[in-house]
LUMTOR-639807 format. One record per residue (C-alpha): x, z, y; residue in one letter. Coordinates in steps of 0.2 Angstrom, whole numbers, plus 5000, padded with zeros to 4 digits. Layout:
XZYA ...
% end
This chain:
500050005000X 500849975018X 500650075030X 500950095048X 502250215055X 501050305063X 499650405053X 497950395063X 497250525072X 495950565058X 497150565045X 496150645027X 497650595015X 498250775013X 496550885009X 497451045014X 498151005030X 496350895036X 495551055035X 496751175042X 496751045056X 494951035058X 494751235058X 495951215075X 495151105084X 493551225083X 494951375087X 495851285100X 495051155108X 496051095121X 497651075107X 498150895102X 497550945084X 498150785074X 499650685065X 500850725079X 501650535083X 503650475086X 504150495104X 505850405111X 506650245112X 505650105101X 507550025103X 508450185095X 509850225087X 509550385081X 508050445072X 507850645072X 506850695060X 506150875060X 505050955046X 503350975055X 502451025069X 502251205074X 500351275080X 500751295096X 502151195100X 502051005094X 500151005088X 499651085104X 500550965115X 500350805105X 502350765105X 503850835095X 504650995096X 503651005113X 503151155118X 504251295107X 505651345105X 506651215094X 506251105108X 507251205121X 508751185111X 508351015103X 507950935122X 509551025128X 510650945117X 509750785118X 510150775135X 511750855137X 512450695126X 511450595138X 510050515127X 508750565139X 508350535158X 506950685165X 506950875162X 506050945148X 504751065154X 503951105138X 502350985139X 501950785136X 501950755152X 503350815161X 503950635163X 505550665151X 506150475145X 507150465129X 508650335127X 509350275110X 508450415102X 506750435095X 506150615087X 504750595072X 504450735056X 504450735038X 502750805038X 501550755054X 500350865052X 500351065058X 500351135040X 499751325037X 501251455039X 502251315042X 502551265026X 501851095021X 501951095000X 502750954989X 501250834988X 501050845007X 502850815012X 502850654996X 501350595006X 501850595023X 503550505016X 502450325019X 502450355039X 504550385038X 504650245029X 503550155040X 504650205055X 506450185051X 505850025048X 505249985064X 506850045071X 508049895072X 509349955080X 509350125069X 511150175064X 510950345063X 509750485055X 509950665059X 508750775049X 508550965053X 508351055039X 508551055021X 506750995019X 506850835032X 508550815023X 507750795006X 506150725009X 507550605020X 508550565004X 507150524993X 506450415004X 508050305003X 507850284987X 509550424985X 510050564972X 509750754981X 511250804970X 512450654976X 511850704995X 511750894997X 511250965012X 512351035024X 512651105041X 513650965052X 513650855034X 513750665036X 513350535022X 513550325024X 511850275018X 512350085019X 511949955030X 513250035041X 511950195044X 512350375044X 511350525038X 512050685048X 511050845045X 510850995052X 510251155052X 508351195059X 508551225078X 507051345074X 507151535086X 507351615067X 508951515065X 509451555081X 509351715081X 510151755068X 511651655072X 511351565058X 511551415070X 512251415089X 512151295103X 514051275101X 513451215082X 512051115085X 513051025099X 514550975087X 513150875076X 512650785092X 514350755094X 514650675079X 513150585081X 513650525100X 515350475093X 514750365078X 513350285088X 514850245104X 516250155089X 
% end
């Protein structure tokens, strides 16, 4: 079956998540509540590829990693390496404009407690698909998080246990693309040092450096 790359807004594929997102847009009216779509560059380079979107962050603004706190940190680097134009002001339409980069998720869906389950995330894989596809210019993925990074793999056809996830871990995927992934920029990951800016900024870059040569 082919797909587009972006789910629509009514999407019932995954029974779970259509009604958890249903029971939000009767608690929270005003929230986007729907497959969150890509935002960026439809010329990028880089594809980041998170795990989903959070309640109140991406499903409530309608945009990823807008609205939390992994956006903070995932905008900040973003633009410290100069892939965007604009401040990021923690809504859709603060005017930020993204260059050579666009940000899409494993799982488009808010899913309960966070955590989408396997079927769900096998699901969702079509709308990846879909959009690395659409990306002819794309030479590298960044996946944040062992989940984006495996859901990533399987999606091109790979091994888990020939490309193992790893902080700052770079892979050729052919083509002459690159996966680099990364720890989760999540507030848990951050606070517990699990992850710094200084380390989240060495992935980009690497990222900047490939993409530059």
């Amino acid at each position: 079956m082919s797909l587009r790359s972006e789910p629509d807004y009514n999407c019932a594929r995954c029974p779970r998540l259509r009604a958890f997102i249903l029971e939000n847009r009767e608690k929270y009216p005003d929230f986007f509540n729907g497959p969150v779509p890509s935002f960026g560059d439809p010329d990028a380079e880089c594809l980041i590829i998170g795990l989903a979107p959070g309640l109140k962050g991406a499903n409530a603004t309608g945009r990823p990693f807008t609205g939390d706190y992994a956006g903070d940190l995932l905008y900040k680097a973003i633009g410290e390496f100069g892939f965007s134009n604009g401040k990021y002001n923690g809504h859709a339409k603060d005017g930020l404009v993204l260059h050579r980069t666009m940000i899409t998720n494993a799982v488009r869906c808010v899913p309960p407690q966070n955590k989408p389950v396997g079927q769900e995330i096998n699901t969702c894989r079509d709308y990846l698909l879909g959009q690395m596809s659409e990306l002819p210019k794309l030479k590298a993925l960044l996946c944040l998080g062992k989940i984006s990074h495996d859901s990533t793999i399987r999606s091109l056809g790979l091994k888990l246990k020939d490309y193992p996830f790893g902080h700052n871990v770079a892979y050729d995927i052919g083509d002459g693309r690159r996966l680099f992934s990364s720890y989760h920029c999540s507030r848990y990951n951050t606070n517990t040092k699990r992850l710094t800016e200084e380390m989240f900024f060495d992935v980009f870059r690497e990222i900047k450096t490939f993409l530059d040569n």
